[in-house]
Structures are given as C-alpha cells and as structure tokens.
C-alpha positions as CSV (number, residue, x, y, z in Angstrom):
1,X,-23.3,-22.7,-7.7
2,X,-23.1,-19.5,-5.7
3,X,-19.3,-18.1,-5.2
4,X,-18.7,-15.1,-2.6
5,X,-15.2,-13.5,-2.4
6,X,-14.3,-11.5,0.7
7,X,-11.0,-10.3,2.2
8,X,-9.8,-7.7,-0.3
9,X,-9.3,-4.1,1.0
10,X,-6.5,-1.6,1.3
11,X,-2.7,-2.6,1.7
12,X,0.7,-0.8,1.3
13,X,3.4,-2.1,-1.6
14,X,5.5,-4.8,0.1
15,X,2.0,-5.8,2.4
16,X,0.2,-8.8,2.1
17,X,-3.6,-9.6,1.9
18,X,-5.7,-13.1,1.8
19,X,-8.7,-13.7,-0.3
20,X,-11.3,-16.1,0.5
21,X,-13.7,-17.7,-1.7
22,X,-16.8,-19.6,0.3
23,X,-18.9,-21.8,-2.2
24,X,-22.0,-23.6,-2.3
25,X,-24.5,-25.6,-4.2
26,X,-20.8,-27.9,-5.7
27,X,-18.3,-29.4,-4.0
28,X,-14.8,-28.9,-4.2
29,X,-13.0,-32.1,-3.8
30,X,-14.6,-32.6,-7.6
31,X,-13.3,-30.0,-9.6
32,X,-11.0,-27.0,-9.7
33,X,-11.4,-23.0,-8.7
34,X,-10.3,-20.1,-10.4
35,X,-9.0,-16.6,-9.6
36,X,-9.0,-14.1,-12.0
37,X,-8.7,-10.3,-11.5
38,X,-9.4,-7.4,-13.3
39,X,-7.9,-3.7,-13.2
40,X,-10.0,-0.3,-14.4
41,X,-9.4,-0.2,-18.5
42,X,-7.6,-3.8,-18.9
43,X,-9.1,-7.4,-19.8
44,X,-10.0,-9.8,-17.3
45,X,-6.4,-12.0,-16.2
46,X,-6.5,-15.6,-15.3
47,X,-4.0,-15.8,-12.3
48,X,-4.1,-19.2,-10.4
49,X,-6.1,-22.0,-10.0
50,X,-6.3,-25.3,-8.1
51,X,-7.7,-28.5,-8.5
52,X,-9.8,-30.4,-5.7
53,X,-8.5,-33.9,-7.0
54,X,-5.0,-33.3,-6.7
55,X,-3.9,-30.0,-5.4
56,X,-2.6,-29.4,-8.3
57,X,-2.2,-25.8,-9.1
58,X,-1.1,-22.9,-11.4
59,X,0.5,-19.2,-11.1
60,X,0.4,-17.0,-13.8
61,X,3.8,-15.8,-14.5
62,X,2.8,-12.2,-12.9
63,X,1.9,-13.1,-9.8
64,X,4.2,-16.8,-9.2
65,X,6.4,-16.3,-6.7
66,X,4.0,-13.6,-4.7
67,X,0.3,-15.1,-4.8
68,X,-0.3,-18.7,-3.3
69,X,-3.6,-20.4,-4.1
70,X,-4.9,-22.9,-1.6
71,X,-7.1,-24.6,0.1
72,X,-7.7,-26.6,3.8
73,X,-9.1,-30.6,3.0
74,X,-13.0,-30.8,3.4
75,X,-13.6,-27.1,3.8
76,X,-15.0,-25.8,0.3
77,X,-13.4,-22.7,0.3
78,X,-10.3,-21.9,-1.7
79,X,-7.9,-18.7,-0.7
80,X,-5.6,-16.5,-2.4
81,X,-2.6,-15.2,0.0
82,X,-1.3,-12.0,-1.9
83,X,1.9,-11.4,-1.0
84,X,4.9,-8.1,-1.5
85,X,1.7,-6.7,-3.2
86,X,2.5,-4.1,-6.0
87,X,0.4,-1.3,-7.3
88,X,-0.5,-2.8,-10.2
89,X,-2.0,-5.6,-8.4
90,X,-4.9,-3.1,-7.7
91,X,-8.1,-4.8,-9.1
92,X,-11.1,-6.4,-9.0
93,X,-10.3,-10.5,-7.7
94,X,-12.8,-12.8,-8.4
95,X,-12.8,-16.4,-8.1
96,X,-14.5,-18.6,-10.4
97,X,-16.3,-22.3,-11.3
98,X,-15.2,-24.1,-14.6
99,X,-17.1,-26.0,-16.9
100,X,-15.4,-29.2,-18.5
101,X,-11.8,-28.3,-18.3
102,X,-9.6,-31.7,-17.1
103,X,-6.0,-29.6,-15.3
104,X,-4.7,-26.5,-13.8
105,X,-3.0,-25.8,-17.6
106,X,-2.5,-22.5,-18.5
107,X,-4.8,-22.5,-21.1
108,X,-7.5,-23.2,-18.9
109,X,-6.6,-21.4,-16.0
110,X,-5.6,-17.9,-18.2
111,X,-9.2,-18.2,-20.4
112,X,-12.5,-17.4,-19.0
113,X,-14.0,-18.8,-21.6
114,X,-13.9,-22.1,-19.3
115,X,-14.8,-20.3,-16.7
116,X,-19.3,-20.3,-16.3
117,X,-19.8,-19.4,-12.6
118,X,-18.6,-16.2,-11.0
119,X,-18.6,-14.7,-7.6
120,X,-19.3,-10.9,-7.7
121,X,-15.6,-9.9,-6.4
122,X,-13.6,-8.2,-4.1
123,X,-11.6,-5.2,-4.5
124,X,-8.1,-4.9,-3.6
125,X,-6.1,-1.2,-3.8
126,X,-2.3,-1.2,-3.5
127,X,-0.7,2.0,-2.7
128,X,2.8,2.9,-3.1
C-alpha cells in the first residue's frame, strides 16, 4: 500500500485548505482511512477517519465542526477540507491504512497503534 498526501501549504487563521490522499496497491471501498497530524514537540493526534463500506466517519473533538473527511464513490482517494483554520492547527497531516480495526470509533480512529501504513505527509502552517 503506498499513501501520498498533497495539498497542505500556507493559510491565514479563518482560511481554509483541502488535503488529498491518493492510494494504491488497496482499495477503498474495503476498509477505512485515517488522518492524523502531528505538530513540532507534541504526540502524533488521530483526527478523523472514514470507512469505505459505509461512509461512516469520525471528528476528533478538536477539529469537529472545522475539518470534514471525505471521499467521491470509486475514486480511491479520501480528502480532508480544513476549515476557519487556527494556529494551532499547524502540523504535519498524514493519512493512514489500518490493520484489523471493524468502525470509525474513537478508539481506533485516536490510536496509531491500528494504524500500519503511512503516507510521508504534508505540512500545513497557520498564521495569525
């Protein structure tokens, strides 16, 4: 499985940015994607994911409201639309491949552990 983010970049507080994850080698429609993101000096956060089989999805509590996971039937990539971006959403966004996990529950979709195939990222800077 081979993940590749693109889209981050710079944006103003209040802007918006969308993050795109192509896959290949897996797809979609059978399992779930991840995004996770990671600022300089803090542990890795689990912030949505979605399933293929459903479109069910989760929003960590941090982003719900603002971020929107997605994704368009039979295309096998899976966005992130970031919305009234804050500072603090600066970070590393990657998006990610579970092993065995069977929802979008938050104790799957917060843990990496579940998590065994990672694109290499895209970096998103909020000013104020």
């Amino acid at each position: 499985v081979v993940l590749m983010e693109s889209g981050g970049g710079l944006a103003q507080a209040g802007g918006s940015r969308r993050l795109s994850c192509a896959t290949s080698g897996i797809m979609f429609e059978s399992g779930y994607r991840g995004w996770f993101r990671q600022a300089p000096g803090k542990a890795r956060e689990g912030i949505a994911c979605i399933s293929g089989v459903d479109g069910s999805t989760y929003s960590a509590d941090s982003v719900k409201g603002r971020f929107t996971i997605s994704n368009v039937h039979g295309n096998n990539a899976v966005y992130l639309q970031l919305n009234s971006l804050k500072p603090e959403d600066t970070a590393v966004y990657y998006c990610a491949e579970p092993g065995a996990i069977s929802s979008v529950d938050a104790k799957y979709c917060n843990n990496g552990y579940y998590w065994h195939s990672w694109g290499r990222g895209t970096q998103v800077t909020v000013s104020a």
